[in-house]
C-alpha positions in Angstrom: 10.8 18.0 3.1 8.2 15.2 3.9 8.7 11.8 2.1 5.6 10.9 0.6 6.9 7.4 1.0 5.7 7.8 4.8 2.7 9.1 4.7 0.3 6.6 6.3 -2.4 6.7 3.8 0.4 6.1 0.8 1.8 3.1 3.0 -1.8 0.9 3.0 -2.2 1.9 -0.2 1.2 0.2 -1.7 0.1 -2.7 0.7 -2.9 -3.1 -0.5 -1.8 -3.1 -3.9 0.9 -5.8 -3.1 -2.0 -8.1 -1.2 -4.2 -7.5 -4.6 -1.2 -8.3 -7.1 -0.9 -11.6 -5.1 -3.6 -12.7 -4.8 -5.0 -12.1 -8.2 -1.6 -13.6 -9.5 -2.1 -16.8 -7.3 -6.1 -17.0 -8.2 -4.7 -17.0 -12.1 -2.3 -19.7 -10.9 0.6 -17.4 -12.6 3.9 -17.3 -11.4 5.5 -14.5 -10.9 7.5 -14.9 -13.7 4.5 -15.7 -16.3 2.9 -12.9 -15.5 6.5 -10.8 -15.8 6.3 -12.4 -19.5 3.0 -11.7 -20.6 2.6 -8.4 -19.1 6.3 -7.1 -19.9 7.4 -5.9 -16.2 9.8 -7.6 -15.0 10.1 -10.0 -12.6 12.3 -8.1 -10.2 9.8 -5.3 -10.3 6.9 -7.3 -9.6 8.5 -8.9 -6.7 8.9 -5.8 -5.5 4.8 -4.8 -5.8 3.8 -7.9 -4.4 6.3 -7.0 -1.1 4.9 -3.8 -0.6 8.5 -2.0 -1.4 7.2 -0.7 -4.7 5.0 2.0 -5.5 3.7 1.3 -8.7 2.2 3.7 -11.4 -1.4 3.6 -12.4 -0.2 2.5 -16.0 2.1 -0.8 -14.6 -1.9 -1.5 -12.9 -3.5 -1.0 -15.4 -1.3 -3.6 -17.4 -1.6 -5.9 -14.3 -5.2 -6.1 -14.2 -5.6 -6.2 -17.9 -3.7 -9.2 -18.0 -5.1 -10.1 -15.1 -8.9 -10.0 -16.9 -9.8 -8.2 -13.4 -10.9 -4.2 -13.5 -8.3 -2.0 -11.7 -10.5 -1.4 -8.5 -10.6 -4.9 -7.8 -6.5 -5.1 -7.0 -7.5 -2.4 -4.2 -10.4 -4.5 -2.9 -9.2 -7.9 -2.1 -10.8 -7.4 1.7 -14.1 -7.8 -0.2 -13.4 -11.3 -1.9 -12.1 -12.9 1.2 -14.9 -11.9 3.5 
């Protein structure tokens, strides 16, 4: 049985996401605890996003970049901003 876990694509994805979470957090000037509060996840769990050891579900993104007043795409293209 394969772990999807290590599948290459999978692994850029989750650090892609944990680069986005960051720095959309940071760009809000959140902590990682405010935005635990306001968007109900909590703080160990984000932590965990933001360090590329969790693979998140598209409905704890969705609530990320709702609170984050960004659209969900824009967690997966931070490359673009920092060009």
């Amino acid at each position: 049985m394969i772990d999807e876990g290590s599948k290459p694509g999978r692994t850029s994805a989750v650090l892609e996401v944990a680069t986005g979470v960051a720095y959309w957090r940071e760009c809000r000037e959140l902590t990682v605890e405010q935005l635990a509060q306001q968007s109900g996840i909590p703080s160990v769990v984000l932590e965990a996003v933001e360090a590329g050891q969790h693979d998140p579900d598209i409905d704890l993104l969705d609530r990320l970049a709702f609170i984050l007043e960004i659209r969900l795409i824009d967690l997966f293209a931070v490359d673009a901003f920092n060009s």
